[in-house]
C-alpha positions as CSV (number, residue, x, y, z in Angstrom):
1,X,-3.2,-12.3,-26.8
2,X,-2.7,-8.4,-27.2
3,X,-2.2,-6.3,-24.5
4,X,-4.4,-2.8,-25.1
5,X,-2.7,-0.4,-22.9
6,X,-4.7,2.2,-24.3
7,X,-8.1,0.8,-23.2
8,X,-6.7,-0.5,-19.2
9,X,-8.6,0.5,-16.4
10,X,-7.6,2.7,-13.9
11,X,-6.5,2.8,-10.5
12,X,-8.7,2.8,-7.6
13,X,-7.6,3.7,-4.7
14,X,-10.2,2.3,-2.8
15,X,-9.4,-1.2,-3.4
16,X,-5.9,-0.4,-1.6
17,X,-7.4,1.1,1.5
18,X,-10.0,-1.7,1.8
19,X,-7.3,-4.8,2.1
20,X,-5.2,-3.1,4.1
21,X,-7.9,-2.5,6.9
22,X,-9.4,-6.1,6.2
23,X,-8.2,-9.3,6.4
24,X,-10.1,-12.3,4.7
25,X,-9.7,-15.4,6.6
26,X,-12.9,-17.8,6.0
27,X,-11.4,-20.7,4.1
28,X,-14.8,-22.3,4.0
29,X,-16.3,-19.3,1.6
30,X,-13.6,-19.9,-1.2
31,X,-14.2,-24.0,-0.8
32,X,-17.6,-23.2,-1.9
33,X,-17.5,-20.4,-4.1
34,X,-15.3,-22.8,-6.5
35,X,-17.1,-26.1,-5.9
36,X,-17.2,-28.5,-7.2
37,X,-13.7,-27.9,-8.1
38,X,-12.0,-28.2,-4.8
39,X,-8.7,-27.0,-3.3
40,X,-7.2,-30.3,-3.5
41,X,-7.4,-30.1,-7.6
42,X,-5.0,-27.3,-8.0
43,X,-2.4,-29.6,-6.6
44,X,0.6,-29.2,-9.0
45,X,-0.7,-26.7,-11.2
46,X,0.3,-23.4,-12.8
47,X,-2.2,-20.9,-11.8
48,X,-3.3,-17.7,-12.9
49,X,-4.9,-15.7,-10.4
50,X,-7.2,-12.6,-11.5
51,X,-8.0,-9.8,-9.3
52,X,-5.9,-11.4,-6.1
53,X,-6.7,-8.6,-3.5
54,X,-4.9,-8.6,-0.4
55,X,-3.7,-11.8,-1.4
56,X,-5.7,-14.2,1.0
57,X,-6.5,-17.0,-1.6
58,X,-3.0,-17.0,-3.1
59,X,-2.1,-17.7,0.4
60,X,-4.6,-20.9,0.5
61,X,-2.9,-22.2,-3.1
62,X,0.1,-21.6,-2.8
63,X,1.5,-24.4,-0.8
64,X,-0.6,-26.8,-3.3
65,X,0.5,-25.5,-6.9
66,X,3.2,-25.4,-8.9
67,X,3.1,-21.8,-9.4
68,X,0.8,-18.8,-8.8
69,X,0.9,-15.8,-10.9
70,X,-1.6,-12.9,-9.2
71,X,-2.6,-10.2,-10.7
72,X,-4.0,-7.1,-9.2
73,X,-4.6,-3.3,-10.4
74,X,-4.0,-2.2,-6.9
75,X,-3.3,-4.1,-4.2
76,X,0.0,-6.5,-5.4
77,X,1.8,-5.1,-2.4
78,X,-0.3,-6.1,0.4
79,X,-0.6,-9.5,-1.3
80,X,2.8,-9.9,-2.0
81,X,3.9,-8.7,1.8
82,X,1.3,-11.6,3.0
83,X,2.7,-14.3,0.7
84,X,6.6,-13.6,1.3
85,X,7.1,-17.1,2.7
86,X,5.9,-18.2,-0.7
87,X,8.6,-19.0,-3.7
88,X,6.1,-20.2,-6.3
89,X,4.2,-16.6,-6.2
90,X,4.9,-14.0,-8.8
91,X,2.7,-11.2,-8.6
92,X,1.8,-8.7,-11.5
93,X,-0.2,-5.5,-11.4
94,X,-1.8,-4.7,-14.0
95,X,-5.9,-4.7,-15.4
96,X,-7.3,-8.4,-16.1
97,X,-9.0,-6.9,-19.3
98,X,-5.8,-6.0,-21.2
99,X,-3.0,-8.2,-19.8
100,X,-1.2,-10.5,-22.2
101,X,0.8,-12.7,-20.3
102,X,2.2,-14.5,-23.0
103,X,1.3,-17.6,-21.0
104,X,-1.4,-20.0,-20.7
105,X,-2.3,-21.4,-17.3
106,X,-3.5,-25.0,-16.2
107,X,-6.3,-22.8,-14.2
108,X,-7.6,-19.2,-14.6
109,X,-9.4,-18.1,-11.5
110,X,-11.3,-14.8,-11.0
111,X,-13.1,-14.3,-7.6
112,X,-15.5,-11.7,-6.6
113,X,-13.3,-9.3,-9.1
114,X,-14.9,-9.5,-12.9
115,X,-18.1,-7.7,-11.8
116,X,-16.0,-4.4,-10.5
117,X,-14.0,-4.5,-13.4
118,X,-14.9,-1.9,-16.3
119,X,-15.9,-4.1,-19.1
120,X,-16.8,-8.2,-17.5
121,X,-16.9,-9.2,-21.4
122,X,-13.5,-8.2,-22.6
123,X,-12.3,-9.3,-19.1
124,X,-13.9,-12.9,-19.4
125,X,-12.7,-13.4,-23.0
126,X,-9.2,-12.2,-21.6
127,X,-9.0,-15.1,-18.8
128,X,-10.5,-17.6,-21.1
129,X,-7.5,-16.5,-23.9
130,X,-5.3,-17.2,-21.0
131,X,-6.2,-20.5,-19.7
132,X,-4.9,-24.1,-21.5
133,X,-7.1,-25.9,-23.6
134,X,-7.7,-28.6,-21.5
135,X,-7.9,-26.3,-18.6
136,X,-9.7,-24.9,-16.1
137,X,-11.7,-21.3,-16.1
138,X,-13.2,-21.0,-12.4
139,X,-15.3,-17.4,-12.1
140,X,-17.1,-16.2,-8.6
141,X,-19.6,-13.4,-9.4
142,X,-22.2,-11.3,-8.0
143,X,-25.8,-12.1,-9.2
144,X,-28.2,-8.9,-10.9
145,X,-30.8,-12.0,-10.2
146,X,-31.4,-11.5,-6.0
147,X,-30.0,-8.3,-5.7
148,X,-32.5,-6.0,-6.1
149,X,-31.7,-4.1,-2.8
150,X,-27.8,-3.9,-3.5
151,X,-28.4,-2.8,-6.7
152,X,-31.5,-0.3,-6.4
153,X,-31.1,1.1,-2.6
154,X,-27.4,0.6,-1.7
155,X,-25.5,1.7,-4.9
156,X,-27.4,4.8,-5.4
157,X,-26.3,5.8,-1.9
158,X,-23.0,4.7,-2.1
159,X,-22.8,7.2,-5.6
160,X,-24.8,9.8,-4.2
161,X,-23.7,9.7,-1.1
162,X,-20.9,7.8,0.6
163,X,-18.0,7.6,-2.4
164,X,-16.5,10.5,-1.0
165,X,-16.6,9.8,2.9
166,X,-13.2,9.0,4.4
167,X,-12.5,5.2,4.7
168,X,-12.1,5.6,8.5
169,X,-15.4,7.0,8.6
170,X,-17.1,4.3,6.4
171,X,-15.3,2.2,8.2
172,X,-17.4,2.8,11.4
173,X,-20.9,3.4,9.5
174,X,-20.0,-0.3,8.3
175,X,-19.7,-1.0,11.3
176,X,-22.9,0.2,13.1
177,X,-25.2,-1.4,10.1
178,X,-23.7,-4.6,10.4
179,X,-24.2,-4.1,14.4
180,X,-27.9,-3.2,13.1
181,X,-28.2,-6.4,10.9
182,X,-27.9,-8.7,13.9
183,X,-31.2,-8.9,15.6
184,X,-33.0,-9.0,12.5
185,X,-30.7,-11.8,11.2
186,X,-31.1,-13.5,14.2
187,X,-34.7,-13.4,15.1
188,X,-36.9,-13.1,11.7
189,X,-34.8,-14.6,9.2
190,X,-34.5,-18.0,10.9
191,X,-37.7,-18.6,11.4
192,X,-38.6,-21.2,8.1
193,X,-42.0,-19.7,6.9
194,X,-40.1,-16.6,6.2
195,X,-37.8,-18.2,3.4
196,X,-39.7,-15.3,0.8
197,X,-37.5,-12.9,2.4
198,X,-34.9,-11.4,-0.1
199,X,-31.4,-12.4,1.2
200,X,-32.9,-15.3,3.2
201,X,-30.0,-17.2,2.1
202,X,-27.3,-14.7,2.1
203,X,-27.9,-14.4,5.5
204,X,-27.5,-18.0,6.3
205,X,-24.1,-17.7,5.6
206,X,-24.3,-14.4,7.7
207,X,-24.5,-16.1,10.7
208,X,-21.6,-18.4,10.1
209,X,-19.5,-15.5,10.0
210,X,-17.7,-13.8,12.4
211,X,-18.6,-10.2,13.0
212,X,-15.5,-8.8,11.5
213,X,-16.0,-11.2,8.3
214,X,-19.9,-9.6,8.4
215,X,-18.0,-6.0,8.5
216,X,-16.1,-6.6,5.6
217,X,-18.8,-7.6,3.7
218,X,-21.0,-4.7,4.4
219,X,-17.9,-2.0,3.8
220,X,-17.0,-4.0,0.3
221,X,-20.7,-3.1,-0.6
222,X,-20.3,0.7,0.3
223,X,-16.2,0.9,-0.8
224,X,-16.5,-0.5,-4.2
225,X,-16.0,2.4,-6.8
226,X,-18.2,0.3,-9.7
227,X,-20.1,-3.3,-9.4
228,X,-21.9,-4.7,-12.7
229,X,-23.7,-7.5,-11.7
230,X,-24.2,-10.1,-14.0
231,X,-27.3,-12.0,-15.1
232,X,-27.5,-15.1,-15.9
233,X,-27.9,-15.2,-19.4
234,X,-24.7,-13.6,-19.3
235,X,-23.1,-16.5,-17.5
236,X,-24.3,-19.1,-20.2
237,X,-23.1,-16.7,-23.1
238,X,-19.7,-16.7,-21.3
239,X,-19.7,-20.5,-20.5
240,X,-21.2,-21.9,-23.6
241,X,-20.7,-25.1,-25.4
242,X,-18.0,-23.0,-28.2
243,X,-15.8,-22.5,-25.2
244,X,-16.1,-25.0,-22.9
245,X,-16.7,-28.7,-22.9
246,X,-20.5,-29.0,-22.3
247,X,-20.4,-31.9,-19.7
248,X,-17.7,-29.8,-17.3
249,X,-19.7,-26.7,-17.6
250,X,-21.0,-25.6,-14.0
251,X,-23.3,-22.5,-13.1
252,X,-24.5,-22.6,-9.9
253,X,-26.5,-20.0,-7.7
254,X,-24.3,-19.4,-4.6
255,X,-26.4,-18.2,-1.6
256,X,-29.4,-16.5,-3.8
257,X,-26.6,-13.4,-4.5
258,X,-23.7,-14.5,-6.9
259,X,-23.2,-17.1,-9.0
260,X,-20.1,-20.0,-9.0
261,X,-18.7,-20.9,-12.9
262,X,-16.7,-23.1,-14.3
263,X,-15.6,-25.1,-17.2
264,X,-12.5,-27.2,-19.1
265,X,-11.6,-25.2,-22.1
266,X,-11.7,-27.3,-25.3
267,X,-9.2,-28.8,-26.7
268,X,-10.3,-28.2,-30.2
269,X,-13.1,-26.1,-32.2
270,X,-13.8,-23.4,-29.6
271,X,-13.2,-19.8,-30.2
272,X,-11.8,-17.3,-28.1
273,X,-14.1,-14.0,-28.5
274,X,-18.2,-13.1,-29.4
275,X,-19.7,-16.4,-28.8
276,X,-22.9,-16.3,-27.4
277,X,-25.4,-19.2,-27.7
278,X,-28.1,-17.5,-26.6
């Protein structure tokens, strides 16, 4: 594993300014983003956490594992003030992509981070280099398949229009289109003849929410500097039969918006970079 300094990403400061005006709470959401692994399977494990963000699932594993190493660009310090109870925590900033570790890990988990990151491949193949054979790669992304709107409507405003606002403000604009989202969530997408609706179920999962849960969702889509949403041809290329034992590999569709991976490296005859089976 080699550590290219030279080709890191960058700070953003917006990642910082979002998780310390949000909390993340909803256990529920990171119990099935990783399923069908469940929470009870990193019970005495050395994990390796990528892209931990204000630090809310290292607070759900850490009483479970045997260690938890988190890594974040930008936010270790939020994370690590939330986890001080914790003595198996170590936290590390630094950029997925390029950190070298000099470890391997009985899990490698990345959630909701790879697609913001600047380069997904070289940040996949670094978190597979990082895991055990014999262990665990679990990966929560955002879909390109079911995200037309996000990716065609919202992100060229949030460019054009919004990157530069203050956080307070967007902050409050968040807050009056998640306001605006209710009745409509509410009233024509529950009615069951309208399941052609895009989002149909992403908004199923809207209305288990909390309002506040709803507002962080809608200010993570107009905060993030950069999202690359992956397809899922890119998913099999990155959990393909070279990498991963074929019977443990998992890609689901999580909600008609993101996708849930996982897979138990191999033991033997895998390789670590440019596979692609398809």
């Amino acid at each position: 594993m080699q550590n290219n300094t030279s080709e890191s990403q960058q700070k953003q400061v917006e990642w910082h300014e979002q998780w310390a005006l949000f909390q993340d709470e909803e256990r529920f959401l990171f119990e099935e983003w990783i399923a069908p692994v469940t929470i009870q399977d990193f019970r005495g494990k050395d994990v390796l956490e990528c892209g931990c963000g204000g630090g809310q699932h290292t607070a759900l594993l850490a009483p479970l594992v045997s260690s938890i190493t988190a890594v974040d660009l930008n936010t270790t310090d939020i994370a690590r003030a939330r986890n001080a109870g914790f003595t198996n925590v170590r936290f590390v900033e630094a950029d997925i992509a390029s950190l070298d570790l000099n470890q391997q890990f009985d899990v490698v988990l990345c959630i909701g981070v790879i697609h913001h990151t600047d380069n997904p491949d070289r940040s996949f193949t670094n978190i597979y280099e990082h895991c055990k054979p014999g262990g665990k790669v679990i990966v929560w992304t955002y879909s390109a398949e079911g995200n037309l709107l996000v990716r065609w409507i919202v992100e060229p405003i949030r460019k054009l229009l919004l990157s530069k606002v203050p956080r307070s403000l967007l902050v409050e604009l968040s807050r009056v289109v998640t306001a605006l989202m209710y009745p409509v969530v509410y009233s024509i997408y529950m009615l069951p003849f309208c399941s052609f609706l895009p989002y149909y179920d992403y908004f199923r999962n809207f209305r288990r929410l909390t309002f506040e849960r709803n507002l962080l969702n809608v200010f993570d889509k107009l905060n993030a500097p950069q999202t690359k949403f992956t397809t899922l041809s890119k998913c099999h290329e990155w959990f393909n039969p070279n990498r991963f034992e074929l019977d443990t590999i998992v890609i689901n569709r999580y909600a008609g918006v993101s996708y849930s991976l996982s897979g138990r490296k191999r033991v033997s005859g895998g390789t670590s970079q440019g596979e692609q089976d398809e």
